[in-house]
N, C-alpha and C positions, 0 to 999 in steps of 0.2 A: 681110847687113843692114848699112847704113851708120852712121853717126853721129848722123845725125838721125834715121833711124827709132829707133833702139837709145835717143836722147833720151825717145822721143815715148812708147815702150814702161817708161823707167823713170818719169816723170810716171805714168804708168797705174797703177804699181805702188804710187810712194806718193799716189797719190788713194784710192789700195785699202786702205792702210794708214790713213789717216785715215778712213774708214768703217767699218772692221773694228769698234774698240770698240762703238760705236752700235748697227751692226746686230746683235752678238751677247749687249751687253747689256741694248737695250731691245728691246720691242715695238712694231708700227707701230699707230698712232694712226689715221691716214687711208692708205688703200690697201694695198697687199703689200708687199712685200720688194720685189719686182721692179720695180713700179715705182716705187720710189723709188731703188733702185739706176739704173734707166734714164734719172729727172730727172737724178740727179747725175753720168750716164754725160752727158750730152747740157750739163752748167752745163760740164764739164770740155774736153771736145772745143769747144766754143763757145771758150774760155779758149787751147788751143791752136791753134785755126784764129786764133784774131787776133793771137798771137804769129807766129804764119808768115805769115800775109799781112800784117802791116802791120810784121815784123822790128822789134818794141820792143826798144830798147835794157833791159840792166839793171835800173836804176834806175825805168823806165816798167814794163819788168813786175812791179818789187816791188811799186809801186803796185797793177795789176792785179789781182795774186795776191791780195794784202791784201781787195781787193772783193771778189774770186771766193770766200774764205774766208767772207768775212761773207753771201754770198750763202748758200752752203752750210749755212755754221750755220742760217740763218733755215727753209732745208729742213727741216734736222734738227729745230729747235725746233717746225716745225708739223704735221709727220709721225708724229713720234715721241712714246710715251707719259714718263710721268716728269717730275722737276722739274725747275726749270733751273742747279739746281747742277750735278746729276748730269750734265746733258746740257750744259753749263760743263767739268766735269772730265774725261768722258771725251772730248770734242772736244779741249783743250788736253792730256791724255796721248795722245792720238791724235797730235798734230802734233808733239811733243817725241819720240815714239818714230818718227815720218817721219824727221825728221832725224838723228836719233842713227841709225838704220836704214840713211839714205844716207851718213852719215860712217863707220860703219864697210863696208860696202858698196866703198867709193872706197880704204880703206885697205886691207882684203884684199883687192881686184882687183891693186892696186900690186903685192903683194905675190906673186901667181901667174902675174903676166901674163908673166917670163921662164920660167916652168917650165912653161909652157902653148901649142899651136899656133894658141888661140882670140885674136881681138884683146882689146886692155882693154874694148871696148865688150861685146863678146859674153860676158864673161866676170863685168861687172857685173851683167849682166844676170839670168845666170845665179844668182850670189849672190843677189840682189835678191829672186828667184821663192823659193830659198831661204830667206832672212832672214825673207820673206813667210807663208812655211808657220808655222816655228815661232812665228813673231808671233801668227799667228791661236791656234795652242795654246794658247797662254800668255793668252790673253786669253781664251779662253771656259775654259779650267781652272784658271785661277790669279784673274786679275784682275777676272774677270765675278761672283763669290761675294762678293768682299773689298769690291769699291768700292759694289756694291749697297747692303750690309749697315752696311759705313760714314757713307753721307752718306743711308738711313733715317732711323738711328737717334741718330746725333752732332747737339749742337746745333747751329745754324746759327754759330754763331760758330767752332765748331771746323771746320767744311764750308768755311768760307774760309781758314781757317789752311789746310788740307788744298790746296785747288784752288791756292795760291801754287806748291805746291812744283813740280810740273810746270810752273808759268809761269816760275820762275826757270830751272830747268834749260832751258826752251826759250829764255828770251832768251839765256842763255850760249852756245847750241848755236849758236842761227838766227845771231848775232852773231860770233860768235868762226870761225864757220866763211866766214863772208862777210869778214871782217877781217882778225886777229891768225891764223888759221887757216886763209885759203884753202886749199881742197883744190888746186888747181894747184900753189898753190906749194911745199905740202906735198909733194906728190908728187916736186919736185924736189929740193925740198932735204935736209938729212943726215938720217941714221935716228934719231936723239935727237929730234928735233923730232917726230916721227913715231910713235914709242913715247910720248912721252908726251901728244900727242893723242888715241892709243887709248885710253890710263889713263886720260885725264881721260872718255872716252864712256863706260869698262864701270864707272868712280865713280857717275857721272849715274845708271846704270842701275841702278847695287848700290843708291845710297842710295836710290832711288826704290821699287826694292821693300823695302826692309829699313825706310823709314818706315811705307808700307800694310800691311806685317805687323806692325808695330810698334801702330800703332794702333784693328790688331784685336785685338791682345791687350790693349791697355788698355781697347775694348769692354767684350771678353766678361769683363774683371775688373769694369768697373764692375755690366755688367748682372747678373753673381753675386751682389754685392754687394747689390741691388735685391733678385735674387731671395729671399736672404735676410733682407732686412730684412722683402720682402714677406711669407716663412715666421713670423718673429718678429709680425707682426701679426696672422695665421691663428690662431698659437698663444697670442694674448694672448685674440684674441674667443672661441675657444674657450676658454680659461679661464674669461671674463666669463660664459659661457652655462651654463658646467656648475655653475658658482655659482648663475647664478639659478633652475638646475632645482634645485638643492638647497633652495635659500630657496622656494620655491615648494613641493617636497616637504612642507618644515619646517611651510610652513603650513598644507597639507594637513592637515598632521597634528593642527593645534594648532584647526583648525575641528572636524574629527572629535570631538576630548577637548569642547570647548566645545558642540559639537551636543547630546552626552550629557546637560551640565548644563542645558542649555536647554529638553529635554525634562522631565527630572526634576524641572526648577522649574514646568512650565506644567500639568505632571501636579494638582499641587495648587492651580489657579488657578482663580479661576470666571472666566467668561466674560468680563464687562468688564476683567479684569485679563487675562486671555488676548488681548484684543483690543489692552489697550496698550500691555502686553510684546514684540505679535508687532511693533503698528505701531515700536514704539523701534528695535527689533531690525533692521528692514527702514530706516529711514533709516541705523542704522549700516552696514549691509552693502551699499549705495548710494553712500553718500560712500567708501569706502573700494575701489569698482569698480576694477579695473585699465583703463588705456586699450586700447580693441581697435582694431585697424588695420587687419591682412587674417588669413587664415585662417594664413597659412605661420609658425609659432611662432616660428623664429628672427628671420624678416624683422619680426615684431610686436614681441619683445621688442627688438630692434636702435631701433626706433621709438620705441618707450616709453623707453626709453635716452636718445636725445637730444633728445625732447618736453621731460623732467624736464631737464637739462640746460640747453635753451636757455629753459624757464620760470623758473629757477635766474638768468639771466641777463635777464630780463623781456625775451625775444625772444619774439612771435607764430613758432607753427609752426605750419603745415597741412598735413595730409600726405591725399592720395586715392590709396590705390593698390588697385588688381584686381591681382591676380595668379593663373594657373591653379595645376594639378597638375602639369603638364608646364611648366620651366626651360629654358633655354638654360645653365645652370651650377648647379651646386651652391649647397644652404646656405650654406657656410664663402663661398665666393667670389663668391656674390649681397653678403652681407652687408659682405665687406670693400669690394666695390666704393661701394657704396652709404654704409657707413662713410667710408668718405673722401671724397666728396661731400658729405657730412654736416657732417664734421669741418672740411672746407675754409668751411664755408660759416658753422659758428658760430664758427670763429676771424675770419673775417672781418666779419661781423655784430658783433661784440664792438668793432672797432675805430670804429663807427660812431654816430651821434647822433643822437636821435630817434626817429622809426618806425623799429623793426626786426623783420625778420619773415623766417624761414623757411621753402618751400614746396617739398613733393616729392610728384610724380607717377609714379606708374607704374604701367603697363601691360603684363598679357599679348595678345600676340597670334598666338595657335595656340602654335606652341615657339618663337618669340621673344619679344623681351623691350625695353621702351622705360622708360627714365629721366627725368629730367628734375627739376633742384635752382634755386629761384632764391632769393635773398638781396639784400640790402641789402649793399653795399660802397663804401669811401672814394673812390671813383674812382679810387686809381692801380694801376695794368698793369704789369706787365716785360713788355716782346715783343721779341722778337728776331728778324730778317728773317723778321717775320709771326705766328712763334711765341710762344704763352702761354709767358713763366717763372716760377717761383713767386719772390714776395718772401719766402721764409723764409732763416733763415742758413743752415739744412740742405740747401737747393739743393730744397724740395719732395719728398721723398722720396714723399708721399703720389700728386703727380702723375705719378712716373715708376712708384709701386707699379699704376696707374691704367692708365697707356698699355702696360705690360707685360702685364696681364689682358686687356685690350682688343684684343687683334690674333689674331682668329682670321676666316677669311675671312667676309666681309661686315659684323663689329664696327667701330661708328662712335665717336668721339670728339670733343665739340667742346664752344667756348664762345662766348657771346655779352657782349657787355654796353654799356650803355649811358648809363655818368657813374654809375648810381646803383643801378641793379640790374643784377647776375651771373647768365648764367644758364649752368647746364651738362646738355648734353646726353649722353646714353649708348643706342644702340644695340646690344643683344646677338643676332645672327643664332642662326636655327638652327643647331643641331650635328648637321650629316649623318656620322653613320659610312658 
């Protein structure tokens, strides 16, 4: 094999390398695997047939390259499922680990090509197919979990902090190795120069993985965090409810004692005074109705809860809800969810003038389950590329207690709003065992 096939053969490899992440961390959107491996086989070859026939200098095929790149992503982005951070990030650590891949590649060939009967070209090559294997491991055992998981669940503000860092190390790489670090010239010149080009590839790489594990660990702290705050709210409404079964007991009790006397006074009543002791009796035990909402005792009392509340506050509340026997979730975790839609909606309500009003909807359907909160708000939003954020000083906790409950497959999350009314919607899928 000559020089220029041995070229033609390591372009293949890192084209394989910039596709590696993509394919092994998303899913195909429109067609197979294979054919989309096959466009990108056919954008690349196209890429190198016009390098060879029309021998562009340098400079012209940086150019190229540059297009043929943007061509590619645009594949990736219409092919492929996912956002476009995700599909941002692992293209740009895709092409930062090409190069770091061909820079050390170029230095341990250097490095064997007198202890070896193979040329430097066949022996690159060989590294390259190598480098190529454990690339691929590393990315569907290491990297494919971490990055997923990451730019899910981080806000979008931390998702661009993240996607720099691979851009930085690639311009050092792509640059420094065209420049201050030609690989030719590298190769000729003293071993100090050479050693610490390696150092400066396996830093790039350390610090690249030692940040993505870094800021999975500050994830799954924060989402602990969540989950115990979410705990601490479980355990405050269960508290609230085992109070109002006592008070409810209480009453029971105190109707019972009063039923007695009630008797024993109408026992010696004549009729006319029987008639309007009973009618007294019956407008008091009318004004004093508790509000009924739906049949599910906790989800009624939760209701009744911030009816009183947002009347406290002269907010209209309307609430229509069906609900079956059959849940998509528990008491405790219907109510908390619903609680913070609640709660989000008469803090905000509060802020506002004039008509204000509260309304919640909901609906069983079979073992699902559909929400829906709207309210009166001041009109202003935090969003951040695209995303609701909460204006509390607390960062919203109630919104991330919200999105942490809500991710079981088919659970939907959303909001609408429109200058003047909020509305939030909740979708709870069946729960298939």
């Amino acid at each position: 094999m000559n020089r220029e096939a041995a070229a033609v053969f390591l372009s293949l490899i890192g084209q394989g390398i910039r596709m590696t992440p993509v394919f092994i961390c998303l899913k195909p959107k429109h067609g197979s695997y294979e054919t989309i491996a096959a466009a990108s086989v056919y954008i690349w070859v196209i890429m190198i047939a016009a390098r060879s026939l029309f021998r562009m200098p340098a400079a012209t095929y940086f150019i190229f390259n540059a297009v043929f790149s943007a061509v590619f992503f645009s594949v990736l982005m219409f092919f492929f499922e996912g956002t476009i951070l995700v599909k941002i990030f692992l293209y740009i650590s895709a092409w930062f680990f090409a190069e770091l891949l061909g820079s050390l590649d170029a230095f341990f060939g250097w490095v064997l090509r007198k202890q070896s009967t193979l040329s430097y070209e066949h022996i690159c090559l060989i590294l390259a197919v190598s480098m190529f294997l454990i690339y691929a491991v590393f990315v569907w055992k290491w990297l494919k979990e971490r990055v997923l998981r990451l730019l899910t669940h981080i806000a979008p503000r931390d998702s661009s902090v993240l996607i720099a860092i691979p851009c930085f190390f690639l311009i050092l790489l792509f640059f420094g190795s065209r420049t201050i670090f030609r690989t030719e010239e590298l190769l000729k010149g003293p071993v100090p120069y050479l050693v610490f080009y390696l150092v400066f590839c396996l830093m790039a790489l350390i610090l690249y993985v030692l940040v993505i594990a870094d800021q999975v660990r500050i994830l799954d702290q924060n989402r602990s965090e969540l989950m115990l705050t979410a705990a601490r709210r479980i355990n405050e409404l269960q508290r609230e409810h085992y109070n109002q079964i006592r008070e409810h007991q209480k009453e029971i009790r105190i109707i019972r004692h009063d039923f007695r006397h009630h008797i024993h006074a109408i026992e010696h009543m004549d009729d006319a005074e029987r008639r309007e002791y009973l009618k007294r009796l019956q407008e008091e035990m009318e004004g004093g109705t508790e509000v009924f909402f739906c049949e599910n005792a906790a989800l009624n009392s939760l209701l009744a809860q911030y009816a009183a509340k947002a009347k406290a506050e002269h907010i209209r509340f309307d609430a229509q809800v069906s609900v079956g026997d059959v849940l998509p979730v528990d008491d405790l975790t219907l109510c908390v969810i619903i609680g913070n839609l609640l709660q989000n909606a008469v803090e905000a309500s509060e802020k506002c003038q004039g008509d204000r009003f509260i309304r919640i909807y909901v609906k069983s359907e079979a073992a699902a389950l559909r929400i829906m909160v709207e309210n009166r708000y001041d009109g202003t939003l935090k969003r951040e590329m695209g995303r609701l954020l909460s204006t509390k000083k607390d960062g919203g906790l109630g919104m991330e207690s919200l999105r942490r409950l809500i991710d079981h497959p088919g659970d939907d999350l959303d909001y609408y709003a429109n200058g003047e009314v909020f509305t939030s919607m909740v979708y709870l899928a069946e729960r298939v065992s």
